[in-house]
PATIFI-132632 format. One record per residue (C-alpha): residue number from 0; residue in one letter; x, y, z. Coordinates in pm, whole numbers. Layout:
<sites>
SITE    i  aa      c1      c2      c3
SITE  NUM   a       X       Y       Z
...
</sites>
This chain:
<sites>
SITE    i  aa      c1      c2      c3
SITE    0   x   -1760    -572    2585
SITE    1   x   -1430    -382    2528
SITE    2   x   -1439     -88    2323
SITE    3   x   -1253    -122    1914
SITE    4   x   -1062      25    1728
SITE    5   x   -1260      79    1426
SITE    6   x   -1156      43    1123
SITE    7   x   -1135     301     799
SITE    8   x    -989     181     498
SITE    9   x   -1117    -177     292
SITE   10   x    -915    -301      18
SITE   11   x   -1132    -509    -200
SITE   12   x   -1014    -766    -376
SITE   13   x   -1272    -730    -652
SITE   14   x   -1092    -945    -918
SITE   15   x    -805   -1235    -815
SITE   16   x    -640   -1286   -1177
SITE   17   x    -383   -1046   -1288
SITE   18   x    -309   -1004   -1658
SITE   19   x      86    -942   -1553
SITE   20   x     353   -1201   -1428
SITE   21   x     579    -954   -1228
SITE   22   x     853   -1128   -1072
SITE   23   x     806    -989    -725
SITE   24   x     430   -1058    -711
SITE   25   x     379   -1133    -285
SITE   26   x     -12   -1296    -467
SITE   27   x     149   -1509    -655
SITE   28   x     475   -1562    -665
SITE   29   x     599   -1577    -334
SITE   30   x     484   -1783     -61
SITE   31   x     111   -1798     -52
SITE   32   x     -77   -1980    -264
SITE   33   x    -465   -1981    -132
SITE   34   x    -540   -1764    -435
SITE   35   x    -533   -2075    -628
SITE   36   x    -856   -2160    -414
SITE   37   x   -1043   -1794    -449
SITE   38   x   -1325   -1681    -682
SITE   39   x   -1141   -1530    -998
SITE   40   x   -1397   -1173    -950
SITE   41   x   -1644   -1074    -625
SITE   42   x   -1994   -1193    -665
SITE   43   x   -2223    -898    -658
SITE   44   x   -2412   -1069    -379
SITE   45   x   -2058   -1080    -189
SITE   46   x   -2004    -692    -278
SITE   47   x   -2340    -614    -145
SITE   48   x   -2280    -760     174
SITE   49   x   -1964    -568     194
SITE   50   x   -2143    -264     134
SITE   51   x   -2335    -358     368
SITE   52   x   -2120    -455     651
SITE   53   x   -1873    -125     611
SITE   54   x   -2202     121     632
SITE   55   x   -2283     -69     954
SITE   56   x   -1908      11    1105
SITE   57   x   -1961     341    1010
SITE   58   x   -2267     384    1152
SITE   59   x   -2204     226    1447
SITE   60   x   -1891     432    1516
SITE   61   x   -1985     776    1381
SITE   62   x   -1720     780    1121
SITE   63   x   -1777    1086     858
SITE   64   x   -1545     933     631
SITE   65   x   -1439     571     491
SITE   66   x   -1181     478     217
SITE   67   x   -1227     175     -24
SITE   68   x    -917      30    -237
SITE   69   x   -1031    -163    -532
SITE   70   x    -737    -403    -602
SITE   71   x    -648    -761    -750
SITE   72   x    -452    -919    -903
SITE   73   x    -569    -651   -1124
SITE   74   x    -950    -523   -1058
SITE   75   x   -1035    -383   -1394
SITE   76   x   -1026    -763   -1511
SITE   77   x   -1331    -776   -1303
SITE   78   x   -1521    -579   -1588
SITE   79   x   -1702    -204   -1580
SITE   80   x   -2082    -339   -1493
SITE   81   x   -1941    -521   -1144
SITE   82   x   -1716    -264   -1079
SITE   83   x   -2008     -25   -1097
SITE   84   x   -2251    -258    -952
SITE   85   x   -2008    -220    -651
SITE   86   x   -2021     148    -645
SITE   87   x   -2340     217    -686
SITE   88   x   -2452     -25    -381
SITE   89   x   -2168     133    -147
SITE   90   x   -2332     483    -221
SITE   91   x   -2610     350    -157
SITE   92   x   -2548     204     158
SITE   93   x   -2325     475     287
SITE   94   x   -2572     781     218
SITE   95   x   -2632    1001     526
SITE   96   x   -2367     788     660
SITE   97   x   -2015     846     547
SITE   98   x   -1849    1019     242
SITE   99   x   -1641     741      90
SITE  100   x   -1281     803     -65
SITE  101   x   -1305     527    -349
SITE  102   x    -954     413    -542
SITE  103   x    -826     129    -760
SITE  104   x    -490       7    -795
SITE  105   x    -443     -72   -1115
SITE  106   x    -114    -139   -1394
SITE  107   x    -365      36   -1604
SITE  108   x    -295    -191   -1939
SITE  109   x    -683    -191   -1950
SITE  110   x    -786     132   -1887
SITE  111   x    -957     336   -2152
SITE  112   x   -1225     624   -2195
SITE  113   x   -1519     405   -2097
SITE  114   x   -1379     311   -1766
SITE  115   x   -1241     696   -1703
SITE  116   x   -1624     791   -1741
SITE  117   x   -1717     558   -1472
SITE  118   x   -1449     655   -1272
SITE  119   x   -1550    1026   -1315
SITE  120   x   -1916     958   -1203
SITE  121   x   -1823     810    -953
SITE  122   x   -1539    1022    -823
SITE  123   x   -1272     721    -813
SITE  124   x    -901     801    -798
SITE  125   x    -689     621    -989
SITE  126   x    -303     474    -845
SITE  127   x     -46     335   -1100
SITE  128   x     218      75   -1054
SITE  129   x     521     151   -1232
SITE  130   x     897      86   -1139
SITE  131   x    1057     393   -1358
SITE  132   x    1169     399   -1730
SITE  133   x    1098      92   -1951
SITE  134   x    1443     -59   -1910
SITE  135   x    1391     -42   -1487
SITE  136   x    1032    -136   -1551
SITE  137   x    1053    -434   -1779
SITE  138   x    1272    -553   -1534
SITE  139   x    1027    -740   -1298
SITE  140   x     699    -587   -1472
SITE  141   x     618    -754   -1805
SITE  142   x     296    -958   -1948
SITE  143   x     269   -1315   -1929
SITE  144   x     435   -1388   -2241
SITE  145   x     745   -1233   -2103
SITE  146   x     694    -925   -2325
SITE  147   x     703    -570   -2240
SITE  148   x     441    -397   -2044
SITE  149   x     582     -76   -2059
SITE  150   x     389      75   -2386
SITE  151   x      51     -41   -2197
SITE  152   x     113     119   -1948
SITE  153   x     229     415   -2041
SITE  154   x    -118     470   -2310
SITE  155   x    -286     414   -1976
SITE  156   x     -97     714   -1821
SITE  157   x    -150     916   -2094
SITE  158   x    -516     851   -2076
SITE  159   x    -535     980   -1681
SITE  160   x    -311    1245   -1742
SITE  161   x    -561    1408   -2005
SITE  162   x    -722    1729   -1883
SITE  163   x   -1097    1582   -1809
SITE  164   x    -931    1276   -1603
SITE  165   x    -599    1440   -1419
SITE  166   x    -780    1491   -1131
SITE  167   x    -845    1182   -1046
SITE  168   x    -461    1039   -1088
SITE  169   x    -375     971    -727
SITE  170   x      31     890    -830
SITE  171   x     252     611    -923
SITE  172   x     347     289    -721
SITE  173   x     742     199    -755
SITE  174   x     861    -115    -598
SITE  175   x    1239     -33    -567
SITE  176   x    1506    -215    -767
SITE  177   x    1872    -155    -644
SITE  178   x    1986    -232    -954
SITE  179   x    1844      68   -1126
SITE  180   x    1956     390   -1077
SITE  181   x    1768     594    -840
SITE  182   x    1763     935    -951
SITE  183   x    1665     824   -1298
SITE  184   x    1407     590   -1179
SITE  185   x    1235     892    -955
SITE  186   x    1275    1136   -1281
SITE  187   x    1135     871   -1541
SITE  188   x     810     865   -1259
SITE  189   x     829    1248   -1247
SITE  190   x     787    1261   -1601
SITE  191   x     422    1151   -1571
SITE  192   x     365    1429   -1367
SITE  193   x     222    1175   -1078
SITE  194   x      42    1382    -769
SITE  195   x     234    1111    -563
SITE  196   x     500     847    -569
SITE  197   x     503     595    -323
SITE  198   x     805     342    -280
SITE  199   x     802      -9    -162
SITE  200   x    1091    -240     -14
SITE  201   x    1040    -535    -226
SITE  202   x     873    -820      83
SITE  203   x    1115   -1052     196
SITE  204   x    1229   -1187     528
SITE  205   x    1532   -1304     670
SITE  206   x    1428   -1678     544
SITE  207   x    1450   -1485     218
SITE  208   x    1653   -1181     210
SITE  209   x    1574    -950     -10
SITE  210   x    1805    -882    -352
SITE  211   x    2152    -781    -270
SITE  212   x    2079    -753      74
SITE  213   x    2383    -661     261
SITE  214   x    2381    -473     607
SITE  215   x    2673    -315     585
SITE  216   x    2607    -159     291
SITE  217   x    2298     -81     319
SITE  218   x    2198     -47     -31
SITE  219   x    1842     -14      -1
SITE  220   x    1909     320     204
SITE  221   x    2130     448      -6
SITE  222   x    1887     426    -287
SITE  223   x    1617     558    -124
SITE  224   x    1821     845      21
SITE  225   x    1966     943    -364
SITE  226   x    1581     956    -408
SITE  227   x    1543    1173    -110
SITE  228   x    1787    1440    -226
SITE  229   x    1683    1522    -519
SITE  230   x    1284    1532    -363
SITE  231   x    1399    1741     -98
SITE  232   x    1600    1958    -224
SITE  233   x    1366    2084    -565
SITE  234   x    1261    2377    -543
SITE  235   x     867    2261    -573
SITE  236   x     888    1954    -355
SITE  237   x     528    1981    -269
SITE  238   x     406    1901    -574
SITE  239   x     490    1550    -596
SITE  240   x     425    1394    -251
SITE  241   x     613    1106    -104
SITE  242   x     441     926     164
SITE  243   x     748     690     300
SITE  244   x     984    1038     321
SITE  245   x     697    1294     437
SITE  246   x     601    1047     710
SITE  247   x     975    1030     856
SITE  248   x     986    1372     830
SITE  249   x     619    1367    1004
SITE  250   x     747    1156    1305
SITE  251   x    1106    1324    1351
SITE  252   x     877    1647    1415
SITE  253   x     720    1442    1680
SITE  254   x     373    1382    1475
SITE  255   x     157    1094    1480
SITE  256   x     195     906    1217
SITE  257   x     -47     559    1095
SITE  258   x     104     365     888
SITE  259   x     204     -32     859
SITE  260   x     577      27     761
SITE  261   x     626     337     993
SITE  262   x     608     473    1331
SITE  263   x     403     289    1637
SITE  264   x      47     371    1547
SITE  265   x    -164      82    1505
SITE  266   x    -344       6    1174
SITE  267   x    -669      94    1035
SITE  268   x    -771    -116     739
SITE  269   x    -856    -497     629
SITE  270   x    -807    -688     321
SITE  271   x   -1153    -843     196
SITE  272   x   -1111   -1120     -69
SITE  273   x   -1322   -1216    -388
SITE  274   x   -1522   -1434    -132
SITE  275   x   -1556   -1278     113
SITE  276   x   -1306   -1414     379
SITE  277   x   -1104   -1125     592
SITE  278   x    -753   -1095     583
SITE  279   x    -465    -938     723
SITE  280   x    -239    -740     505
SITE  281   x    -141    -868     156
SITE  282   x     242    -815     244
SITE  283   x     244   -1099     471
SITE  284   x     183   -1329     179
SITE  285   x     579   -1314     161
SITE  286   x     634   -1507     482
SITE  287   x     420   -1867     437
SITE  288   x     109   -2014     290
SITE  289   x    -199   -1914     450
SITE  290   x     -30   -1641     667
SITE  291   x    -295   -1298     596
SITE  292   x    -596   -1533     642
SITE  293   x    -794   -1453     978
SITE  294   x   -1102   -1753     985
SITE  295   x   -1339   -1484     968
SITE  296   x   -1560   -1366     681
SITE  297   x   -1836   -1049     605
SITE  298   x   -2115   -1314     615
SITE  299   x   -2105   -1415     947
SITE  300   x   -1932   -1145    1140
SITE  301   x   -1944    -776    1164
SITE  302   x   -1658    -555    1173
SITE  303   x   -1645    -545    1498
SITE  304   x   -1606    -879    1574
SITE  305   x   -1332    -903    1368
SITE  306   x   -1135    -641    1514
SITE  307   x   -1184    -808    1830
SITE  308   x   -1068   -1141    1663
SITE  309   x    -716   -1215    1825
SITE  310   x    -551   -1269    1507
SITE  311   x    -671    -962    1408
SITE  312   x    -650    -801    1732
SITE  313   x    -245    -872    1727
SITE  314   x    -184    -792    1358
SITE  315   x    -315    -417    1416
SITE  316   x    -177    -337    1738
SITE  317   x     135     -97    1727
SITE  318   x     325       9    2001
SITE  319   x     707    -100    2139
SITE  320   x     504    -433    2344
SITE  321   x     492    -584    1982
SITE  322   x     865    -535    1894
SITE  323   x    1184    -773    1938
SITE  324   x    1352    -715    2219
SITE  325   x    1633    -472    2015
SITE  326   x    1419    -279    1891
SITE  327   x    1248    -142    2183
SITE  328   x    1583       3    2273
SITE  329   x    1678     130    1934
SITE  330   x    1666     497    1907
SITE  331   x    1507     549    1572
SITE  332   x    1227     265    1620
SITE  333   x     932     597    1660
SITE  334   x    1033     630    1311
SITE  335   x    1109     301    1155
SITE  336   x     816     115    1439
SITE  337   x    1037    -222    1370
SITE  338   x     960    -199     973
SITE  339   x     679    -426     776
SITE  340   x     551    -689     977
SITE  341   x     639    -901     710
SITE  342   x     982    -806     699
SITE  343   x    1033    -910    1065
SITE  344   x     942   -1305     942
SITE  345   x    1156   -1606    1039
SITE  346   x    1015   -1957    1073
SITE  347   x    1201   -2041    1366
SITE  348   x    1075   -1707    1581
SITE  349   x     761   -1612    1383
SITE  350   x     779   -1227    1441
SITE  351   x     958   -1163    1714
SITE  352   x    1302    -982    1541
SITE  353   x    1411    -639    1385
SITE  354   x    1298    -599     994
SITE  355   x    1509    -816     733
SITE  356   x    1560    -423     643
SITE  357   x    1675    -314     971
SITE  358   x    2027    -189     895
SITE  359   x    1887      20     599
SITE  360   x    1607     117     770
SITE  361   x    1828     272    1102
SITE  362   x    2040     485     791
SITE  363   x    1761     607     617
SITE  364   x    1565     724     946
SITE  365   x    1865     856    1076
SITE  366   x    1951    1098     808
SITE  367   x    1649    1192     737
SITE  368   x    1555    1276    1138
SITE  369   x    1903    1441    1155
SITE  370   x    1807    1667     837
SITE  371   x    1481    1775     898
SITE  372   x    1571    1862    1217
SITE  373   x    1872    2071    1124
SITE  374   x    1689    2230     870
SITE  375   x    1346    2312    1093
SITE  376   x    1416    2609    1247
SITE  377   x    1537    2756     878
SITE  378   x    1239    2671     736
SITE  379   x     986    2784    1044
SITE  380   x    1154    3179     990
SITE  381   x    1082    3113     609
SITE  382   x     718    3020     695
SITE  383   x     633    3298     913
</sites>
């Protein structure tokens, strides 16, 4: 039986419902709809067979560490006593095993002090979604009845960002909007004095582009590259982290690099849903009903089984073989790696063409390769 890639990361779908409506939802408001057919929260029978399964994997191939996403919808609608239920069995299971790197992604209109103490005993970091200042925020991100989410959110930030909790605030999520201005959008994130800020392309394909998409503009570079200045060029970059613009900078240094939406490496993690059932990554949600679901589930397969599932098996793998045939020839795809599977989508073709994003993407890889690399040997006499 072939050797497997194991895998390191679950995100957990402990809760389905989400207490928001944002606009650019890939759970519910794009294509997919098998949500509609999912328990609204995990069963704690379901989360101790999860615990169970992921200390197996770990046992079985010698990994020291494992991460664990707790995500939704939004998870804290799953309540405190099945949230800790959850924890307490995966510490359980995992002891003399693995340490476990625990997070929830959250909009945080829920949190208060009696989740931060169960978050502190149990070491969990906390990531934020948040698209800038309330006027770029409220654009996509408000409550159900249309009203703002903003002032929830923020009471939420101001919670984490209180001297017993900062420590575990792991950074904002920003899902960017060319029709806000970037600078302000990265300072108005800044100003919650995040350890990190992560960007996302909003998911779309080329059966639906994404907002303003134009490829001889490329806007979406542009804005991420204002963003990039002004990162780069503070005088304490370091202390707010960007993953997207330190792994470029990673790759054009000739690193390895794993990610889904850079570079060639192949991916580590599954999605497990409130039942259960295994799927690929939530992003593909964008391209067609049905499209992250794998047929396999923690009940009746282990983890390695389902890495050696095809569908599973194909989803992961990185490397030029997976790539259209203009990409392989492209000169920044060790950065880019073809962009978000998603993003690749057409009905006609499946996956088999450059990222809905590719003109943006070849820009912002580009300049940033071209820049780092100008600037390394500066910055290696600085160093030494």
């Amino acid at each position: 039986m072939r050797e497997v890639n194991p895998f390191v990361e679950w995100i957990v779908k402990i809760a389905q419902p989400c207490n928001l409506a944002c606009d650019y939802c890939y759970v519910y408001e794009l294509r997919d709809r098998t949500w509609r057919h999912k328990p609204a929260v995990m069963a704690n029978g379901t989360a101790d067979q999860l615990a169970r399964r992921i200390a197996e994997h770990a046992r079985r191939h010698a990994l020291s560490r494992v991460r664990v996403v707790l995500h939704g919808g939004e998870p804290l609608l799953a309540g405190p006593a099945r949230v800790e239920h959850f924890l307490e069995v995966l510490n359980q299971e995992l002891r003399g095993t693995a340490s476990c790197d625990i997070s929830v992604q959250s909009n945080v209109t829920l949190l208060n002090p009696s989740w931060m103490a169960l978050f502190r005993r149990h070491g969990v970091t906390v990531g934020v979604s948040l698209d800038g200042s309330r006027e770029a925020n409220d654009r996509h991100r408000r409550a159900r009845n249309g009203r703002s989410s903003y002032d929830s959110v923020r009471r939420g930030l101001e919670l984490l960002r209180r001297p017993e909790n900062k420590a575990l605030f792991a950074g904002l999520l920003c899902t960017v909007d060319i029709a806000n201005p970037p600078v302000q959008v990265y300072e108005a994130l800044l100003a919650h004095e995040p350890r990190a800020v992560d960007f996302l392309l909003p998911h779309a394909t080329w059966e639906h582009p994404p907002p303003g998409h134009d490829p001889d503009r490329t806007p979406y570079a542009n804005w991420l590259l204002a963003v990039f200045e002004r990162w780069y060029t503070a005088p304490r970059q370091k202390t707010t982290r960007i993953r997207l613009f330190e792994n470029l900078m990673d790759l054009a240094l000739g690193g390895h690099v794993r990610s889904e939406s850079t570079g060639l490496g192949d991916t580590d993690f599954l999605v497990v849903e409130s039942d259960g059932t295994i799927e690929l990554s939530d992003s593909l949600k964008a391209t067609r009903n049905g499209a992250a679901a794998t047929g396999v589930d923690i009940f009746a397969h282990d983890f390695d089984t389902v890495a050696r599932h095809p569908v599973v098996a194909d989803a992961r793998r990185g490397g030029l073989e997976t790539l259209a045939d203009v990409c392989r020839d492209c000169e920044v795809v060790r950065l880019c790696g073809g962009g978000l599977r998603a993003h690749r989508f057409h009905p006609r073709n499946g996956f088999a063409n450059p990222s809905v994003y590719c003109a943006d993407l070849r820009v912002l890889t580009t300049r940033i390769r071209d820049r780092v690399l100008a600037d390394a040997p500066a910055r290696l006499r600085s160093a030494s």
